[in-house]
C-alpha positions in Angstrom: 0.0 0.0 0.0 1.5 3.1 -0.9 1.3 6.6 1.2 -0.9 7.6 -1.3 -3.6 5.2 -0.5 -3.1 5.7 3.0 -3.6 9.6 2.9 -6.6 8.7 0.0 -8.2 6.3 2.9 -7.8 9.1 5.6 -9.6 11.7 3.7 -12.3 9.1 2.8 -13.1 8.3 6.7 -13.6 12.8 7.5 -14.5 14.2 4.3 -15.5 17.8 3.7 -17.3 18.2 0.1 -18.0 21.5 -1.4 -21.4 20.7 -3.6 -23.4 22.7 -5.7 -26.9 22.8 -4.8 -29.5 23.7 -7.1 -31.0 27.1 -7.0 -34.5 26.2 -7.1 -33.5 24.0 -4.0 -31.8 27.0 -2.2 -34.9 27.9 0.2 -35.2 27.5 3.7 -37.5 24.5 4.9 -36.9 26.1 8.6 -37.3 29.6 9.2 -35.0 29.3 12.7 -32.1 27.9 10.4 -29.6 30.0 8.1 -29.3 26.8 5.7 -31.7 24.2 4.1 -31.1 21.1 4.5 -29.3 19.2 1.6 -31.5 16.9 -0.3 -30.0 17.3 -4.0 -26.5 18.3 -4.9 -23.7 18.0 -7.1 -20.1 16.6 -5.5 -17.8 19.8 -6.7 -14.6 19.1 -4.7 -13.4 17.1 -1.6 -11.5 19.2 1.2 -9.6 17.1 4.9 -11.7 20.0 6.9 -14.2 22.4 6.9 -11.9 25.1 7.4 -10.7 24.3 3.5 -13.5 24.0 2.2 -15.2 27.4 3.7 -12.0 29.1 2.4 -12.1 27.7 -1.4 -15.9 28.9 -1.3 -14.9 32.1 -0.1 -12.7 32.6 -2.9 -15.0 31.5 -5.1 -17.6 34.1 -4.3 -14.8 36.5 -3.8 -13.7 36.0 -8.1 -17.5 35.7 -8.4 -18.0 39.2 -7.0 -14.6 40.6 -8.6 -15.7 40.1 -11.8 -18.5 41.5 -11.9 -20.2 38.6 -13.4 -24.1 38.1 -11.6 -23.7 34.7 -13.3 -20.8 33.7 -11.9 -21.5 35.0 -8.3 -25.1 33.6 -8.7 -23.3 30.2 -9.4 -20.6 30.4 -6.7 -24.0 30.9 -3.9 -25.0 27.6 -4.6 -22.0 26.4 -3.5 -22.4 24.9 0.1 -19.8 22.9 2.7 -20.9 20.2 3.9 -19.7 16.6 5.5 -20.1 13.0 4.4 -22.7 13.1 7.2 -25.0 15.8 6.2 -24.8 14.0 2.6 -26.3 11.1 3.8 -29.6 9.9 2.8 -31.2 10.4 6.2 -32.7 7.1 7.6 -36.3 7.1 6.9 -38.5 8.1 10.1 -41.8 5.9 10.9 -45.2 7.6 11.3 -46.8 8.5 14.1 -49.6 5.8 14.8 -52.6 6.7 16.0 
């Protein structure tokens, strides 16, 4: 096994994952939360923390902005941080019986 597998294997087990969610999908299902939950999304780039990942999105927005280009900066707001847990299908929940 080479180092390169090993580090590949690391960032597997706590991976940050900047994902581009679509716009439409960009509204909040709970008004006490700055974010909506991630149901749909597109795997953009894979980051070891959070901290990386929030900085390459920062950037983004930053060119986005620069520019001067409301396509591009509308494109970079999609993007979103998030974990291999918050990617998760989320286990299905049983009804309430009556």
């Amino acid at each position: 096994m080479s180092r390169r597998d090993v580090v590949r294997g690391l960032l597997g087990l706590a991976s940050w994952w900047l994902v581009q969610v679509p716009a439409k999908d960009v509204r909040l299902d709970d008004p006490g939360s700055n974010q909506p939950p991630i149901s749909r999304f597109k795997k953009v780039k894979q980051f070891a923390s959070a901290g990386e990942c929030e900085a390459y999105r920062d950037v983004a927005l930053q060119d986005g902005a620069w520019m001067g280009s409301d396509a591009m900066l509308d494109e970079a707001s999609t993007l979103r941080c998030a974990s291999d847990a918050q990617l998760a299908p989320a286990a299905a929940t049983p009804g309430r019986t009556p």
